[in-house]
C-alpha positions in Angstrom: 69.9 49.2 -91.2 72.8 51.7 -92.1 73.9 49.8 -94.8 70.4 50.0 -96.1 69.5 53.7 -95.7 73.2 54.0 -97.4 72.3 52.1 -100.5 68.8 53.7 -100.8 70.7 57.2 -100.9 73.2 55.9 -103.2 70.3 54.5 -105.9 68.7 57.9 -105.3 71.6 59.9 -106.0 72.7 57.8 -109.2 69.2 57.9 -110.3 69.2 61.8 -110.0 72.4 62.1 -111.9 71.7 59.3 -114.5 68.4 61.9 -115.2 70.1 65.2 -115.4 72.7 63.0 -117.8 69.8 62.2 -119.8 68.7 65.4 -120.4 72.3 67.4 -120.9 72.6 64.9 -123.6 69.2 65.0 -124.8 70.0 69.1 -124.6 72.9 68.5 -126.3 71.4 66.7 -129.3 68.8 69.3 -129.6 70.9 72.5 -129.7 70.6 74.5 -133.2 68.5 71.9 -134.5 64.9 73.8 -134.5 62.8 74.5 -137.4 63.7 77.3 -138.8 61.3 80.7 -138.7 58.1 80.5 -140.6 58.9 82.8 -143.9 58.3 83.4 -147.4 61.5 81.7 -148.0 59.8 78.6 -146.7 56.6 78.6 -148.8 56.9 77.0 -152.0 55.3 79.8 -154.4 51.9 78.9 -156.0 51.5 77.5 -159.2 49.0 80.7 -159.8 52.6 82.8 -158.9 54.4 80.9 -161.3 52.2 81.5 -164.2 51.1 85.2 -163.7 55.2 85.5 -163.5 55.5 83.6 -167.1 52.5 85.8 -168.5 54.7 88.7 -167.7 56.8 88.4 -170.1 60.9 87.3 -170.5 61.6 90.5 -168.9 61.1 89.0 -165.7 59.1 92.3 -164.6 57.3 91.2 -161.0 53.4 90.4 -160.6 50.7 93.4 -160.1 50.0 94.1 -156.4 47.0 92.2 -154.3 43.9 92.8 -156.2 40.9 94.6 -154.0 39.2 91.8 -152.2 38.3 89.6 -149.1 40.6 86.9 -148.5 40.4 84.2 -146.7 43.4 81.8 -144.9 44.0 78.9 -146.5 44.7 75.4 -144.9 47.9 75.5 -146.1 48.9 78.1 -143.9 50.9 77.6 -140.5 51.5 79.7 -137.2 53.1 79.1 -133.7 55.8 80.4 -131.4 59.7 80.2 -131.1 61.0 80.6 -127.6 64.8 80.2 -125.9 65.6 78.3 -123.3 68.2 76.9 -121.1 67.8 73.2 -120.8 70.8 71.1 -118.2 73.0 74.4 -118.6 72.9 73.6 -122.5 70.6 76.5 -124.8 68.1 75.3 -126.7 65.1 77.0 -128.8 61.9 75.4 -129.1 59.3 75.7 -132.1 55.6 75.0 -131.5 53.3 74.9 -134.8 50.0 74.2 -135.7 48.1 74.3 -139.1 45.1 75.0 -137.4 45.0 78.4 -138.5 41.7 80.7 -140.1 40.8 83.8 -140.6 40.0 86.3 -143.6 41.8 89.8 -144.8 40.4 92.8 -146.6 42.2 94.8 -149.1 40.8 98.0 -150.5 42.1 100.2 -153.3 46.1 98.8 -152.3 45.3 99.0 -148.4 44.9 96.0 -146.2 42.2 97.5 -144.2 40.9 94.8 -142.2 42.6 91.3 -140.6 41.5 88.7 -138.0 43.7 85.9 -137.6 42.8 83.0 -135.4 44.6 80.1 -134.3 43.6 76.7 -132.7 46.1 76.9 -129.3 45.1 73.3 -128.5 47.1 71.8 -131.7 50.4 73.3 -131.3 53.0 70.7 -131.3 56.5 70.8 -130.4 59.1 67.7 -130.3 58.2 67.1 -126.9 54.7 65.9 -125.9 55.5 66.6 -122.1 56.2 70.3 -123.7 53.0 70.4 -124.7 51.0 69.2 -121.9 52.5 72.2 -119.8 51.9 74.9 -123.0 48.4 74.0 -122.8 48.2 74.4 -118.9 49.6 77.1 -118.7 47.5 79.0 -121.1 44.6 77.7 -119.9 43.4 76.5 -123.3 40.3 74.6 -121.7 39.0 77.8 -121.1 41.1 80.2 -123.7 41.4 77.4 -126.8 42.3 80.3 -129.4 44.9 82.9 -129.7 43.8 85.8 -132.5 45.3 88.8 -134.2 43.0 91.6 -135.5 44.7 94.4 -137.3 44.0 97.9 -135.8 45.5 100.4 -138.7 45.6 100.3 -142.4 48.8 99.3 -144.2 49.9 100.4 -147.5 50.6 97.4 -150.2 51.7 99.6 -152.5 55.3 97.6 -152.4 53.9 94.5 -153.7 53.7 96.0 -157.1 57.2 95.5 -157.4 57.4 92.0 -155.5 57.7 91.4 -152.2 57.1 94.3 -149.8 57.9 94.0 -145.5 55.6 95.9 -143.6 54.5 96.8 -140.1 51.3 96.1 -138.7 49.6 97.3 -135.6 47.2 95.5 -134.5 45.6 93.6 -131.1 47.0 90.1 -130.0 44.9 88.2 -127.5 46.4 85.1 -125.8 44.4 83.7 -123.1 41.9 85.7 -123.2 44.4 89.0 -122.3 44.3 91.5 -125.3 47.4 93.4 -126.0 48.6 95.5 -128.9 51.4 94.2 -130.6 53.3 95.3 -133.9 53.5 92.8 -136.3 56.3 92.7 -139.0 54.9 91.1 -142.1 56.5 90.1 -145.6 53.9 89.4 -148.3 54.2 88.8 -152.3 51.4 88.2 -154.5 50.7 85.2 -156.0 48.6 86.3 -159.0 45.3 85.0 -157.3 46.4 85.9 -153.9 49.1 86.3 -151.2 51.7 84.6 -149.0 52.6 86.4 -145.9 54.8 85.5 -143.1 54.7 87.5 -140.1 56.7 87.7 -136.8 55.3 89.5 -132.9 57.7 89.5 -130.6 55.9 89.1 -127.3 56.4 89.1 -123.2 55.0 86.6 -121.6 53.7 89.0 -118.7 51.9 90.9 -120.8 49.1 87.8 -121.2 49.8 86.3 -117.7 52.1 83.8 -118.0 55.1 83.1 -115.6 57.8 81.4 -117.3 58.8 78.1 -116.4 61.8 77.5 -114.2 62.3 74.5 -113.0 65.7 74.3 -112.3 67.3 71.9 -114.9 65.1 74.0 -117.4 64.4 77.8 -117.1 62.5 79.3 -120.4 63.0 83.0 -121.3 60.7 85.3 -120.2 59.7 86.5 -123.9 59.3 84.8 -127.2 57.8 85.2 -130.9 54.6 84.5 -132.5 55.4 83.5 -136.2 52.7 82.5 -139.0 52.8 81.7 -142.4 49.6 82.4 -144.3 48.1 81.3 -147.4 45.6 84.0 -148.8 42.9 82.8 -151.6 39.8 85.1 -152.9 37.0 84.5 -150.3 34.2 82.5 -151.5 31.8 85.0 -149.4 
């Protein structure tokens, strides 16, 4: 009977350490190999941006700012979040994305004056499906499926005239149903038709709720980024 309660501690304990192997390796392999940040750098430019750029001329001068307008978010366009964490002693960073992303901007004489962004929290993906089950449990997404952004102040566009402009933009950020108000740092160019913008919010997790996970072999950061990438084409409406 000894013998036998020896052995079935001994399979445990191999079993355990065979796990934690796994995942230091697994840690290991994934270290410094995220997506990199949504950004303008990222987003091919527009075959409108390419030919309002030829139209102006061999001097290479840069396109007119955003004309007045609503505008709406393409399906091109991306968002998601970019959190640190510690995985088997070994740091990693994990990217979530989704392309389910809509919403519409308003720009008035050089001014964006109005933004709502919205995004579809039940289609972020990372490289880990388990990942994801616990994202969506802990934000509740059966009962708070959407995250949005809607811009509080004007900002001035004025910079685009020139190329691309990096702004700030203050606006309210509402994750599981908790709104907060969050600064957002946008960098936007024109694209002769319309825009690309690629925007970064750092956020706390507290600040909508949400304990971060700890547990024990993996212990995420108690803060993170929301990033998005957005297409902008003249509204239809």
């Amino acid at each position: 009977m000894k013998k036998t309660i020896t052995l079935t501690v001994g399979i445990a304990m191999l079993c355990a350490l065979l796990l934690l192997g796994g995942t230091w390796v697994y840690a290991r392999s994934q270290a410094g190999t995220e997506a990199a940040p949504l950004s303008l750098g990222s987003a091919a430019p527009s075959d409108e941006t390419s030919a309002a750029k030829d139209s102006a001329g061999s001097s290479g001068s840069s396109v007119d700012g955003v004309r007045d307008g609503v505008y709406a978010v393409d399906t091109e366009s991306q968002a998601g979040y970019r959190v640190d964490e510690v995985l088997s002693g070994q740091d990693v960073t994990v990217v979530g994305r989704t392309s389910d992303v809509r919403g519409e901007v308003t720009v008035e004489g050089g001014v964006l004056t109005a933004a709502s962004i919205e995004v579809d929290m039940t289609t972020v993906e990372t490289d880990d499906s388990g990942r994801d089950r616990q994202f969506l449990r802990i934000l509740d997404t059966g009962e708070h499926p959407t995250a949005t952004f809607v811009l509080t102040a004007p900002v001035d566009l004025s910079g685009l005239a020139t190329g691309t402009a990096t702004v700030q933009a203050t606006g309210t950020l509402t994750i599981k149903g908790i709104p907060h108000e969050v600064t957002a740092t946008l960098e936007a160019r024109s694209t002769g038709g319309g825009a690309q913008v690629s925007g970064s919010i750092p956020v706390t997790f507290a600040d909508y709720g949400v304990t971060a996970p700890n547990l024990g072999f993996v212990q995420v950061e108690d803060a993170g980024t929301v990033e998005m990438l957005l297409e902008l084409t003249p509204s239809d409406g």
